[in-house]
N, C-alpha and C positions, 0 to 999 in steps of 0.2 A: 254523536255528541257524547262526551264524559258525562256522568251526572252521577253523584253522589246523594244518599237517601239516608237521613238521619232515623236513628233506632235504640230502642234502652234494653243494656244488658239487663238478661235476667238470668244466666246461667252464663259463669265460666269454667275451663275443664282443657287446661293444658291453653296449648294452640288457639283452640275454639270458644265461640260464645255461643249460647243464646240470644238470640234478638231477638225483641218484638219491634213490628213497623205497622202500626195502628191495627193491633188486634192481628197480623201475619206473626208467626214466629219461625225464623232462621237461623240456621247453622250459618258463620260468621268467619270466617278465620281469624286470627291476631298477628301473622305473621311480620308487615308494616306497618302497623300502627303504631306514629308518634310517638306513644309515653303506655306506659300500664294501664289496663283496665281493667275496673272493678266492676260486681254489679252495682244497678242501678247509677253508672255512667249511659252518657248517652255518645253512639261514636256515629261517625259519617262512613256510609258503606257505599262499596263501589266493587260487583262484581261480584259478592260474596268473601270480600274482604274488607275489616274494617281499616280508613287510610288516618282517619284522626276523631282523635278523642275531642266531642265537643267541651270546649269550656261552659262553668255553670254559668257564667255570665249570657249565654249567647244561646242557651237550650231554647227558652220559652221564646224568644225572637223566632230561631230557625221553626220550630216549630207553630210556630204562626203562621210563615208564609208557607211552609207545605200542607200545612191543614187546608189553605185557604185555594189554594194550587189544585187538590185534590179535590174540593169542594166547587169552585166553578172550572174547574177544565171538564170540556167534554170529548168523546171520543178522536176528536177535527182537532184537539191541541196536542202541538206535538211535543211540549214540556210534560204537561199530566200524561201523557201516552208511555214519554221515556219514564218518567216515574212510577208508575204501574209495572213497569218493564221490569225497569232494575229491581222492585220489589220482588216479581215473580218468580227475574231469574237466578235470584240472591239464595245461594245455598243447594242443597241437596233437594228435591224437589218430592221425594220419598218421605220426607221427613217429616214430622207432624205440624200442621200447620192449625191453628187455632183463632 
């Protein structure tokens, strides 16, 4: 399954971002992504790249159902599993994680 994992810049630096994705922070690429990103955009990652700049209209929505996603999935759902996933394997894994 594709699955895309919304996350807010906090560091950009050429290519790359900083993301946080609820308290994880990742290295990010920009290499397709949509349109420019700034910090404090929120982009959709997939893979350790981010593919689109979420709009501000649709932040608080998206982030709703993956709070909520993350909040009753348990190990036996295989949505929250792939979301876990992509979080974990999003970036450099050396990297500082906070």
């Amino acid at each position: 399954m594709c699955l895309g994992v919304p996350g807010k810049v906090i560091e950009v630096n050429g290519n790359t971002a900083t993301v946080d994705f609820w308290g994880v922070r990742r290295q990010v690429f920009l290499d397709v992504v949509d349109e420019p990103v700034a910090v404090g955009d929120y982009i959709l990652n997939h893979v350790g790249f981010a593919i689109r700049r979420i709009p501000e209209s649709e932040i608080a929505e998206t982030l709703a159902l993956f709070e909520q996603l993350l909040a009753e999935g348990d190990q036996d759902d295989l949505m929250a599993r792939d979301v876990r996933g992509e979080i974990a394997a999003t970036g450099d894994p050396n990297r500082e994680q906070s």
